[in-house]
matplotlib code that plots the C-alpha trace (Angstrom):
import matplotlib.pyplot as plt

x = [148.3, 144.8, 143.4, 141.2, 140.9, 137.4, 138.5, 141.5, 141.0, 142.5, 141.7, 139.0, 137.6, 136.4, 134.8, 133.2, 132.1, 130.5, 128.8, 127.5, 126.4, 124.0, 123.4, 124.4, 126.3, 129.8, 132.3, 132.3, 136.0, 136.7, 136.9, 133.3, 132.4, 130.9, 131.0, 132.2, 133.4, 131.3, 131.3, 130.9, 132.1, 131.7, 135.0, 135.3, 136.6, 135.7, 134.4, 131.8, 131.9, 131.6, 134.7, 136.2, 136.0, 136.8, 139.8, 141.1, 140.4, 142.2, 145.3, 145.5, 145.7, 148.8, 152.4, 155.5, 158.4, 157.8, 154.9, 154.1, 151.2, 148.1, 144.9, 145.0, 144.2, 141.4, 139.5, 136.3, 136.1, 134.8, 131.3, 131.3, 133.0, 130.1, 127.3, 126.3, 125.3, 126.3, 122.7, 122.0, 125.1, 123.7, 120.2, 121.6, 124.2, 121.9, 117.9, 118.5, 115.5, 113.2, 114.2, 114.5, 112.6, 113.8, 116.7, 119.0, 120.4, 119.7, 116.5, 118.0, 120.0, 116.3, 114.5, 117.1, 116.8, 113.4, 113.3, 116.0, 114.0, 110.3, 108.7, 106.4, 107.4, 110.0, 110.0, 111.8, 112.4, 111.5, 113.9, 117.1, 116.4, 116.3, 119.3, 121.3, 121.4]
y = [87.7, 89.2, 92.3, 90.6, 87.3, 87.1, 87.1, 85.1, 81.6, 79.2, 80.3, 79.2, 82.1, 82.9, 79.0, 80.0, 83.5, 81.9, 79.0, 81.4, 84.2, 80.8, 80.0, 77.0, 74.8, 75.3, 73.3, 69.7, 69.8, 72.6, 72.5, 73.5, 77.1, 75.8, 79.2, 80.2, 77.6, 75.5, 72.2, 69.3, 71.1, 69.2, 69.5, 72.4, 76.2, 78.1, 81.0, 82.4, 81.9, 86.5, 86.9, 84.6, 86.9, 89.7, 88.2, 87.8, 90.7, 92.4, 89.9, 91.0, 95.0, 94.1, 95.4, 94.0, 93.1, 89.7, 89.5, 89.2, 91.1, 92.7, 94.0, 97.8, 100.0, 101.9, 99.4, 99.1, 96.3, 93.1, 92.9, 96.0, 94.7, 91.8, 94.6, 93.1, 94.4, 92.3, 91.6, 90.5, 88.3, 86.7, 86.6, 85.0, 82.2, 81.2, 80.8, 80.1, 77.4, 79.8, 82.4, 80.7, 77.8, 77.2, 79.5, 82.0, 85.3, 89.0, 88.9, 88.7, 85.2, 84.3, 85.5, 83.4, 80.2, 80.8, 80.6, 77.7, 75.7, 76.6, 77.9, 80.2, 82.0, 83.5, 82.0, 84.0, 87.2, 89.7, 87.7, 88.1, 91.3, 92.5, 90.1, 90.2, 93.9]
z = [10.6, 11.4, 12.6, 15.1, 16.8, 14.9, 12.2, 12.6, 10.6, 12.9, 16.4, 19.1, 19.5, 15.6, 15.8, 19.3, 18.2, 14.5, 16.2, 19.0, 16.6, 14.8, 18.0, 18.2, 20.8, 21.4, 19.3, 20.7, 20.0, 22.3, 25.9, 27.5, 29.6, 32.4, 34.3, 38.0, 39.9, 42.3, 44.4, 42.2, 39.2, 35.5, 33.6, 31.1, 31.2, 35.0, 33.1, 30.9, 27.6, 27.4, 30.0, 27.8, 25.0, 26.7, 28.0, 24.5, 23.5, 26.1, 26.0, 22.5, 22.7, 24.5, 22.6, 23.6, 21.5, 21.4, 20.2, 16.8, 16.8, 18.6, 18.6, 17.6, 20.4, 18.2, 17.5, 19.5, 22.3, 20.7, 21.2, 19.4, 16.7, 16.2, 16.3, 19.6, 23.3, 26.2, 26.7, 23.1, 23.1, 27.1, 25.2, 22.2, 23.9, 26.6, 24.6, 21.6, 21.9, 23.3, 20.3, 17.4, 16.1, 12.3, 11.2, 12.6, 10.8, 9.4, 7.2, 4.2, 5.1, 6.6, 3.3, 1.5, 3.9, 3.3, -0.9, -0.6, 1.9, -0.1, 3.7, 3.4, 6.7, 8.4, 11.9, 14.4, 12.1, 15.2, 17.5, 14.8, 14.5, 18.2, 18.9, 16.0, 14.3]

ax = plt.figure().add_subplot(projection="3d")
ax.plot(x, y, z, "-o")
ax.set_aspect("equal")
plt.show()
Protein backbone atom coordinates (compact mmCIF):
# COMPACT_ATOMS: atom_id res chain seq x y z
CA UNK A 1 0.00 0.00 0.00
CA UNK A 2 1.07 3.64 -0.54
CA UNK A 3 2.04 6.50 1.50
CA UNK A 4 -0.10 8.89 -0.49
CA UNK A 5 -2.96 8.73 -2.94
CA UNK A 6 -0.30 10.37 -5.40
CA UNK A 7 1.55 8.11 -5.43
CA UNK A 8 -0.74 5.32 -5.32
CA UNK A 9 -0.55 3.38 -8.89
CA UNK A 10 -4.06 2.46 -9.42
CA UNK A 11 -6.15 5.31 -8.20
CA UNK A 12 -8.01 8.39 -9.92
CA UNK A 13 -6.55 10.68 -8.24
CA UNK A 14 -2.55 9.90 -9.15
CA UNK A 15 -4.03 9.81 -13.09
CA UNK A 16 -5.89 13.26 -12.35
CA UNK A 17 -2.98 14.79 -10.39
CA UNK A 18 -0.25 13.50 -13.48
CA UNK A 19 -2.43 14.67 -16.34
CA UNK A 20 -3.13 17.98 -14.49
CA UNK A 21 0.50 18.62 -13.33
CA UNK A 22 1.16 18.26 -17.85
CA UNK A 23 -1.68 20.15 -18.09
CA UNK A 24 -3.52 18.31 -19.93
CA UNK A 25 -7.36 17.37 -19.93
CA UNK A 26 -8.74 15.17 -17.48
CA UNK A 27 -8.76 11.45 -18.27
CA UNK A 28 -11.59 10.80 -20.78
CA UNK A 29 -12.19 7.58 -18.85
CA UNK A 30 -13.00 9.33 -15.67
CA UNK A 31 -16.07 11.02 -14.83
CA UNK A 32 -15.78 14.96 -15.55
CA UNK A 33 -15.46 18.02 -12.69
CA UNK A 34 -17.86 20.22 -13.88
CA UNK A 35 -17.91 22.35 -10.69
CA UNK A 36 -20.90 23.77 -8.33
CA UNK A 37 -24.01 22.79 -9.29
CA UNK A 38 -26.36 24.90 -11.51
CA UNK A 39 -29.57 24.77 -13.68
CA UNK A 40 -28.97 22.84 -16.74
CA UNK A 41 -26.12 21.00 -15.37
CA UNK A 42 -23.78 18.78 -17.99
CA UNK A 43 -23.15 15.32 -16.39
CA UNK A 44 -19.87 14.86 -14.47
CA UNK A 45 -18.53 15.33 -10.74
CA UNK A 46 -20.50 18.75 -8.75
CA UNK A 47 -17.18 19.80 -7.61
CA UNK A 48 -13.85 21.16 -8.45
CA UNK A 49 -11.40 19.20 -9.53
CA UNK A 50 -8.97 21.05 -6.09
CA UNK A 51 -12.00 20.19 -3.45
CA UNK A 52 -11.72 17.04 -5.05
CA UNK A 53 -8.30 16.59 -3.88
CA UNK A 54 -8.66 17.85 -0.84
CA UNK A 55 -11.38 15.69 -0.05
CA UNK A 56 -9.15 12.73 -0.56
CA UNK A 57 -6.67 13.84 1.15
CA UNK A 58 -8.66 14.44 4.15
CA UNK A 59 -10.73 11.12 3.80
CA UNK A 60 -7.38 9.47 3.98
CA UNK A 61 -5.74 10.98 7.31
CA UNK A 62 -8.69 9.16 8.78
CA UNK A 63 -7.71 5.91 11.30
CA UNK A 64 -10.13 3.51 12.11
CA UNK A 65 -9.85 -0.18 12.49
CA UNK A 66 -11.05 -0.99 9.40
CA UNK A 67 -9.25 0.46 7.35
CA UNK A 68 -6.31 -0.70 5.88
CA UNK A 69 -4.53 2.24 5.84
CA UNK A 70 -4.22 6.11 5.77
CA UNK A 71 -2.58 9.12 5.12
CA UNK A 72 0.01 9.90 7.95
CA UNK A 73 -1.03 12.78 9.99
CA UNK A 74 2.55 14.48 9.44
CA UNK A 75 2.55 14.71 6.26
CA UNK A 76 1.89 18.08 4.65
CA UNK A 77 -1.69 18.61 2.96
CA UNK A 78 -1.49 17.58 -0.64
CA UNK A 79 -0.81 20.49 -2.58
CA UNK A 80 2.11 20.76 -0.53
CA UNK A 81 3.18 17.50 -1.34
CA UNK A 82 3.12 18.44 -5.38
CA UNK A 83 5.24 21.66 -4.60
CA UNK A 84 2.17 23.58 -5.60
CA UNK A 85 0.11 26.77 -4.24
CA UNK A 86 -3.61 26.72 -4.59
CA UNK A 87 -3.13 29.47 -7.10
CA UNK A 88 -0.47 27.68 -9.21
CA UNK A 89 -2.53 24.49 -9.24
CA UNK A 90 -6.07 27.05 -10.33
CA UNK A 91 -3.47 28.75 -12.83
CA UNK A 92 -2.18 25.50 -14.02
CA UNK A 93 -5.76 23.39 -14.44
CA UNK A 94 -7.63 26.16 -15.85
CA UNK A 95 -4.90 28.07 -18.86
CA UNK A 96 -3.00 25.83 -19.82
CA UNK A 97 -3.50 27.27 -23.56
CA UNK A 98 -2.80 30.61 -22.52
CA UNK A 99 0.61 29.30 -20.62
CA UNK A 100 2.08 26.87 -22.53
CA UNK A 101 2.35 26.60 -26.18
CA UNK A 102 4.83 23.46 -26.94
CA UNK A 103 5.85 21.57 -23.70
CA UNK A 104 5.17 21.44 -20.11
CA UNK A 105 7.64 20.66 -17.17
CA UNK A 106 10.86 21.92 -14.92
CA UNK A 107 13.58 23.17 -17.29
CA UNK A 108 15.54 20.39 -17.36
CA UNK A 109 12.51 18.05 -18.82
CA UNK A 110 12.05 21.31 -21.28
CA UNK A 111 15.88 21.46 -22.03
CA UNK A 112 15.56 17.66 -22.68
CA UNK A 113 12.21 17.99 -24.88
CA UNK A 114 14.08 20.56 -26.40
CA UNK A 115 17.45 18.36 -27.58
CA UNK A 116 14.95 15.35 -28.35
CA UNK A 117 12.64 17.45 -30.45
CA UNK A 118 15.88 19.58 -32.22
CA UNK A 119 13.89 23.23 -31.21
CA UNK A 120 16.01 25.74 -30.73
CA UNK A 121 13.82 27.36 -27.93
CA UNK A 122 12.18 26.79 -24.89
CA UNK A 123 8.69 28.02 -25.25
CA UNK A 124 6.92 28.70 -22.02
CA UNK A 125 10.10 28.24 -19.67
CA UNK A 126 9.04 31.43 -17.50
CA UNK A 127 5.45 30.03 -17.19
CA UNK A 128 6.78 26.35 -15.80
CA UNK A 129 8.80 27.89 -13.64
CA UNK A 130 6.31 30.33 -11.89
CA UNK A 131 3.63 27.51 -12.00
CA UNK A 132 5.45 24.49 -11.55
CA UNK A 133 8.48 24.89 -8.91
Amino acid sequence: MEATPETSKHTSIKARIEVAKANQTQPKTLFPFIGYERENQPEGLPFKLIDYLELVDLTGRIMREDKRGNIDVSLAPILQRINLTSEQWLEVTTGFEKHFKVAVGSEAYLAEFCEHTQLQRRSGLAACKRLLS
